[in-house]
matplotlib code that plots the C-alpha trace (Angstrom):
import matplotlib.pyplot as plt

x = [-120.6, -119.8, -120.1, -117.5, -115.5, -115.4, -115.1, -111.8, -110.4, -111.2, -109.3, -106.1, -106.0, -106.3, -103.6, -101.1, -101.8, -101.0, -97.9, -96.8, -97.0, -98.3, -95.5, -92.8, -94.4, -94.7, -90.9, -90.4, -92.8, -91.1, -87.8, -89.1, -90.5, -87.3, -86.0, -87.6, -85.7, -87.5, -91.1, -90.9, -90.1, -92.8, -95.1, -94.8, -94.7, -98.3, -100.2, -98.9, -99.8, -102.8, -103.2, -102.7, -98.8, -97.0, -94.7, -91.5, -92.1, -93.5, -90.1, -88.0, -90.3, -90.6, -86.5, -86.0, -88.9, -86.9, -83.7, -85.9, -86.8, -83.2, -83.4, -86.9, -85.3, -82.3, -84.6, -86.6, -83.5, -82.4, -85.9, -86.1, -82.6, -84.0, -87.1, -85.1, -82.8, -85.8, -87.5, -84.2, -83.5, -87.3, -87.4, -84.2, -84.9, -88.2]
y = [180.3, 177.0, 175.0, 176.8, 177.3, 173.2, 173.1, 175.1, 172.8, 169.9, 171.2, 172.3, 169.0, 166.7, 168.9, 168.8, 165.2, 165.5, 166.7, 164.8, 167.7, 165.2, 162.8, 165.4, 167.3, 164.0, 163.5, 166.4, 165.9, 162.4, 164.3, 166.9, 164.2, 162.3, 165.3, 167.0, 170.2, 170.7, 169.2, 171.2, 174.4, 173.8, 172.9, 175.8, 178.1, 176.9, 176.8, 180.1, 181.8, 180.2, 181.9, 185.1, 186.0, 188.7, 186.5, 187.9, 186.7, 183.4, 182.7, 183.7, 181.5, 178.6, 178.6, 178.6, 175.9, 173.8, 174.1, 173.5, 170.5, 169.3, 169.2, 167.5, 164.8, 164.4, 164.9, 162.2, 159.9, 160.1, 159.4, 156.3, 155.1, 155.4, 153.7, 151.0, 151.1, 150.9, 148.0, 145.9, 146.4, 145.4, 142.3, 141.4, 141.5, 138.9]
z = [114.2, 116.3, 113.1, 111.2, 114.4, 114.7, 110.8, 111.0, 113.5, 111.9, 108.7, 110.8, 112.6, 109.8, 107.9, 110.8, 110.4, 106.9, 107.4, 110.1, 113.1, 115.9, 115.5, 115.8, 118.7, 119.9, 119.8, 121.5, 124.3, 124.9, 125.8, 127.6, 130.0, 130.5, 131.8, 135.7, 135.5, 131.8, 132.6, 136.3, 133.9, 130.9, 134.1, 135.7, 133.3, 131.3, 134.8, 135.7, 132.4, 132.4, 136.3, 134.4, 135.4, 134.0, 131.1, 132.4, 136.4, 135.0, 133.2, 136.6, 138.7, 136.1, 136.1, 139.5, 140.2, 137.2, 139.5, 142.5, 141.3, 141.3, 145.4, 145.6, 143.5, 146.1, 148.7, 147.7, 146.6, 150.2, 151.7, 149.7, 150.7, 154.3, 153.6, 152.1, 155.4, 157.7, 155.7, 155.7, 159.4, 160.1, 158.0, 159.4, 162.9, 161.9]

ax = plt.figure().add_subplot(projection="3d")
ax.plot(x, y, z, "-o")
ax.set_aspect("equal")
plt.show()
């Protein structure tokens, strides 16, 4: 049963390959990385299905995580600005 199990993937892999499937999910992978609100969302929403979450609360919580993530990101803007603050004034001062 393994043995045609691994045969089967080994026929769908090499014709996604065929047809060109890895590149393009590739493509869209690459965007979806660029961006924290979409990677925080995709994130999110895979670990909590995978946790077993009901589909419809993983979608609310994955959105409002995605949004979430816009704060962190200004949070941590304005921590490195005050890092950067801190540093100057010490090196400074040497």
């Amino acid at each position: 049963m393994m043995l045609l199990i691994a045969f089967a993937v080994m026929v769908a892999a090499t014709i996604a390959v065929h047809m060109g499937l890895p590149q393009s999910v590739c493509g869209v992978i690459s965007k979806v990385c660029r961006c924290n609100k979409c990677l925080s969302f995709w994130a999110t929403f895979a670990v909590l299905l995978l946790a077993g979450c009901n589909i419809a609360i993983a979608a609310m919580l994955s959105l409002l995580m995605g949004y979430t993530s816009n704060w962190l990101g200004l949070l941590l803007v304005w921590l490195n600005d005050k890092y950067r603050w801190l540093w100057e004034r010490l090196n400074r001062n040497k």
